[in-house]
C-alpha positions in Angstrom: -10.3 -5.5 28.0 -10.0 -4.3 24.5 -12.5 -4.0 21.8 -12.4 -6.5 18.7 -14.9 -4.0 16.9 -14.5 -0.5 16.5 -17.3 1.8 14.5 -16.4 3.6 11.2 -19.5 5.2 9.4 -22.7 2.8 9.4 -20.4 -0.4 9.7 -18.3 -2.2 11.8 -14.8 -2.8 11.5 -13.7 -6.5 12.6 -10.3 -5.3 14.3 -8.1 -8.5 12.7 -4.2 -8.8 12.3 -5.3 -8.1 8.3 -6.6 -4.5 8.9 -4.1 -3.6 11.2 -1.0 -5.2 9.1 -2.6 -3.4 6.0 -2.6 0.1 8.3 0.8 -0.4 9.6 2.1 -0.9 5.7 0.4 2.6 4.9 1.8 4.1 7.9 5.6 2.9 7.3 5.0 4.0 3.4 3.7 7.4 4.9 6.5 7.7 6.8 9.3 6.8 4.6 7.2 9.8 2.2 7.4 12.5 4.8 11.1 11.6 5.0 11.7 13.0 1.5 11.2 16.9 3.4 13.7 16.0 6.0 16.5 14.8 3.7 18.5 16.5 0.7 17.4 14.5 -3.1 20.8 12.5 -3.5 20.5 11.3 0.0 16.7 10.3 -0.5 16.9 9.1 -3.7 19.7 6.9 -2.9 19.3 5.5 0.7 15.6 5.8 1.7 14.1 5.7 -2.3 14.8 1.8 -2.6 13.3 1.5 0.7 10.2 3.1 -0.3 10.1 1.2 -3.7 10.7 -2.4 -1.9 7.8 -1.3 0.5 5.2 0.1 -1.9 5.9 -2.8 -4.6 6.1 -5.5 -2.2 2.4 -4.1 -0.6 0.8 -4.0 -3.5 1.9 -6.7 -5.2 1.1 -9.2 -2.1 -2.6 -7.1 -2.1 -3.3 -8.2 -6.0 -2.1 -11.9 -4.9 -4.0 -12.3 -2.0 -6.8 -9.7 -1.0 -7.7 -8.4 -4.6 -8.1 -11.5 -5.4 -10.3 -12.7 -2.7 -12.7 -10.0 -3.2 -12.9 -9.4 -6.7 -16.2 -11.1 -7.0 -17.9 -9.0 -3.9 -16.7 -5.3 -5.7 -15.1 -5.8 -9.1 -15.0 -1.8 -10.1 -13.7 -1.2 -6.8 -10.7 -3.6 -6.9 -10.3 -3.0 -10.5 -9.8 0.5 -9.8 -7.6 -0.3 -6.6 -5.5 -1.8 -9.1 -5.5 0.5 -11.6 -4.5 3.1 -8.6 -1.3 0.8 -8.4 0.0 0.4 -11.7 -0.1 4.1 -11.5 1.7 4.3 -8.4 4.6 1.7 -9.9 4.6 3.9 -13.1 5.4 7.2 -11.1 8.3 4.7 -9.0 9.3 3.5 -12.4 10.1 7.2 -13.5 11.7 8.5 -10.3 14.2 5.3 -10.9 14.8 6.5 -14.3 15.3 10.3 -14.1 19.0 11.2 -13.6 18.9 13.5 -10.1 20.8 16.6 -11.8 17.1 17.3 -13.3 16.0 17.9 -9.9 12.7 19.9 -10.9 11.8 16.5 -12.8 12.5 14.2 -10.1 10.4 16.3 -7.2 7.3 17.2 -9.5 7.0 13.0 -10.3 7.9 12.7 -6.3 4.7 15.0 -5.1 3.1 13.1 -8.2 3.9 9.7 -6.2 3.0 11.1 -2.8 -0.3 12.3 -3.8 -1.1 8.9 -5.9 -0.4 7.1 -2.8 -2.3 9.6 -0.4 -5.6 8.7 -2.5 -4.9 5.3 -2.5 -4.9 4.8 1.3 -7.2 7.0 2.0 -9.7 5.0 -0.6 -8.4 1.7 0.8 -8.9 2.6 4.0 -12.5 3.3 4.1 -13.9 1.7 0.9 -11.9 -1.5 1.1 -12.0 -1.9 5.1 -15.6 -1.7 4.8 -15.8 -4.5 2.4 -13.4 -6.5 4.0 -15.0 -6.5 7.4 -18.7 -6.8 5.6 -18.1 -9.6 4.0 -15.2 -11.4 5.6 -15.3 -13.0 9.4 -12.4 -13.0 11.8 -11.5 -16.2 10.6 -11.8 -15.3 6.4 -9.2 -12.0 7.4 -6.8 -14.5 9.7 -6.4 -16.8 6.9 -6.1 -13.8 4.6 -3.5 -12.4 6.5 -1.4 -15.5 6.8 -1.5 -15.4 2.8 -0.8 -11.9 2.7 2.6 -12.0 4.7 3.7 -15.2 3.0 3.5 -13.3 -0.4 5.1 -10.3 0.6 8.0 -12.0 2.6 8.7 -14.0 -0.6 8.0 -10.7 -2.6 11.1 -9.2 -0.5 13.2 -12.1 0.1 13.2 -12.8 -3.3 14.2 -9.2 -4.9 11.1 -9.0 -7.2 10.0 -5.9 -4.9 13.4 -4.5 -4.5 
């Protein structure tokens, strides 16, 4: 039988299709990261970049909707700087889309810029944010939550606004 509950610090994580949705995003976003070492820049920037950009935008932008939201009142200088962590993350995508890829220096110092934005973010979200999600939320709060998380970011997607 699996366990709903795993430890992490002094707290108890609720194991809920929110946290482990939220994980998965990181780990796809990670992923598509560690590609940029395996592939030359024209071939990253122009097949797996957009990828990356539709998956980072469309995660945070379904986060501010739906989670941020949600617990803004419980930790406001934590969610405000959650969000402040993204607008710099879809600043440093912003850049990468406008710098021509014959300035190659440019494009990989903003790309290890990027990378390490997002590094901090998840590894922030992961413990600060998990904690307060499973504090203060029940199984039932982060199932509802999760239902309103996917609906935003399939709209995000199917829409184009993340693309």
């Amino acid at each position: 039988m699996k366990d709903s509950h795993s430890r992490k610090g002094n707290f108890q994580i609720i194991d809920s299709d929110l946290l482990s949705e939220l994980h998965s995003d990181h780990m796809e976003v990670a992923n598509l990261l560690g590609d940029f070492e395996r592939q030359d820049l024209r071939t990253y920037a122009n097949d797996i970049f957009p990828m990356l950009k539709e998956e980072i935008t469309a995660h945070c932008e379904a986060e501010q909707l739906t989670i941020y939201n949600k617990l803004a009142k419980e930790d406001e200088s934590l969610i405000k700087a959650a969000k402040s962590e993204h607008h710099e993350i879809k600043e440093f995508l912003k850049t990468l889309e406008s710098t021509s890829l014959t300035d190659e220096k440019a494009w990989e110092e903003t790309f290890k810029d990027l990378k390490s934005a997002v590094q901090h973010h998840v590894e922030e979200e992961e413990s600060e944010m998990f904690e307060l999600i499973s504090r203060q939320m029940s199984k039932k709060m982060q199932d509802e939550l999760y239902d309103q998380f996917m609906e935003a970011k399939d709209e995000l997607k199917s829409s184009g606004r993340a693309a």
